[in-house]
C-alpha positions in Angstrom: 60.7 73.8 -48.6 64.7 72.9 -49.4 65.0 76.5 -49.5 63.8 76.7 -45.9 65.9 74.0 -44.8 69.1 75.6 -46.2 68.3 79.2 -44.6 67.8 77.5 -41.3 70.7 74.9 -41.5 72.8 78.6 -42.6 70.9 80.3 -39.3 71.8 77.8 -37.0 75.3 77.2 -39.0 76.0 81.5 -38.3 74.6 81.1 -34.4 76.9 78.1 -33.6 79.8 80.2 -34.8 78.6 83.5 -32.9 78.2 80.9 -29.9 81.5 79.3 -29.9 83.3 83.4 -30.5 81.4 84.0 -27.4 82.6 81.6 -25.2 86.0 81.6 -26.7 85.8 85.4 -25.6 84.3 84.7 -22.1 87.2 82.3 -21.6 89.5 84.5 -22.7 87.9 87.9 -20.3 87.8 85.3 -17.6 91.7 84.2 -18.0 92.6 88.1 -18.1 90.6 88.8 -14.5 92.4 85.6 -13.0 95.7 87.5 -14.2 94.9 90.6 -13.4 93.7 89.2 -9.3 96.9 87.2 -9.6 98.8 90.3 -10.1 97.1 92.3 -7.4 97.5 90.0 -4.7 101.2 89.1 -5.8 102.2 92.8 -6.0 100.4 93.2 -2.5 101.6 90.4 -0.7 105.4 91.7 -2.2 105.0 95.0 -0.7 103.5 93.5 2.5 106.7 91.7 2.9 109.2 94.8 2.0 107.1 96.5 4.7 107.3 93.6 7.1 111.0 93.4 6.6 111.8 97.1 7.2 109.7 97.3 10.5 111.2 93.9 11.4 114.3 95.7 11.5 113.7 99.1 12.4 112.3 97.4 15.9 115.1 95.0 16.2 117.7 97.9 16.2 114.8 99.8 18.4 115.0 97.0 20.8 118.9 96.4 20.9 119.0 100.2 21.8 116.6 99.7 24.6 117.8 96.5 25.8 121.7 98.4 26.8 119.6 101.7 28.0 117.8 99.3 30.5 120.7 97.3 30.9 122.5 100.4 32.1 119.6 101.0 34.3 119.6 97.8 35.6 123.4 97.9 35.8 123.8 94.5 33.6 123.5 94.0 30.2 122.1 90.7 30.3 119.5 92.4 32.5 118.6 94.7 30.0 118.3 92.0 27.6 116.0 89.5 29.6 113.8 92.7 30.3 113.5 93.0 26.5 113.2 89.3 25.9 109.9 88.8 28.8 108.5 92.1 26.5 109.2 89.7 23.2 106.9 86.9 25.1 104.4 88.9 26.1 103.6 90.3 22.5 103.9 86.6 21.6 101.3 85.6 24.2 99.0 87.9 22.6 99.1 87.5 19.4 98.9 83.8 20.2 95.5 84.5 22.3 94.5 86.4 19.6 95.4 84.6 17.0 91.9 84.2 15.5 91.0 87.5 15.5 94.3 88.2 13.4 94.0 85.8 11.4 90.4 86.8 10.0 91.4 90.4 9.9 94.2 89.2 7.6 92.1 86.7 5.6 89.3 89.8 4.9 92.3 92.2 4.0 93.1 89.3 1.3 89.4 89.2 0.4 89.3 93.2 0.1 92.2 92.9 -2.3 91.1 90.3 -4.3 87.4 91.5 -4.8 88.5 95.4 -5.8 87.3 96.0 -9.1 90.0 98.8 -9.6 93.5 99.6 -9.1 93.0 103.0 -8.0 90.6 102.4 -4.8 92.6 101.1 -2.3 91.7 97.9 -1.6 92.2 98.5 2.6 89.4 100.3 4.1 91.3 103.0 5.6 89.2 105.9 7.6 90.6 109.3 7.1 90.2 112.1 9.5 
């Protein structure tokens, strides 16, 4: 009967171990995947805001250039420009009326990203013609 009880104290001795490797190694898989989502959404929410930032421009130059062609239209610069600045509050009045809808559209985007299980799909469902 000892025998017994030292083969079993030896079993359960062995599983504890293989337990406690097992969740060391679970904790460790899950702290790489928090990394790894971490890194996704940082690298995306980085290009996000190079892209944002060169459109933001491109359109501000877009718009200087539209505001003196209208103001030359118009005949007065400032003409041109007020023109151009009622078109600036009528973008803002929509995206303020649809500010929910944006803001969902963005926040499943976010989700899309952070739920791919690759890097190679792309994490925006994009249709292709």
């Amino acid at each position: 009967m000892m025998d017994s009880d030292y083969n079993l104290s030896e079993l359960f001795s062995a599983l504890k171990a293989d337990v406690t490797e097992w969740v060391e190694t679970r904790l460790k898989l899950l702290q790489l995947q928090v990394f790894e989502k971490t890194a996704i959404v940082g690298s995306f929410l980085i290009y996000g805001i190079i892209i944002i930032n060169l459109l933001f421009f491109a359109f501000l130059f877009a718009f200087f250039a539209l505001g003196f062609l209208i103001g030359k239209w118009v005949n007065s610069t400032a003409g041109g420009f007020a023109i151009i600045s009622l078109f600036y509050l009528l973008i803002l009045i929509v995206l303020y009326i649809f500010r929910k809808a944006i803001f969902t559209g963005l926040q499943n985007i976010l989700l899309d990203v952070l739920n791919s299980d690759s890097q190679d799909e792309t994490p925006v469902s994009v249709e292709k013609p």
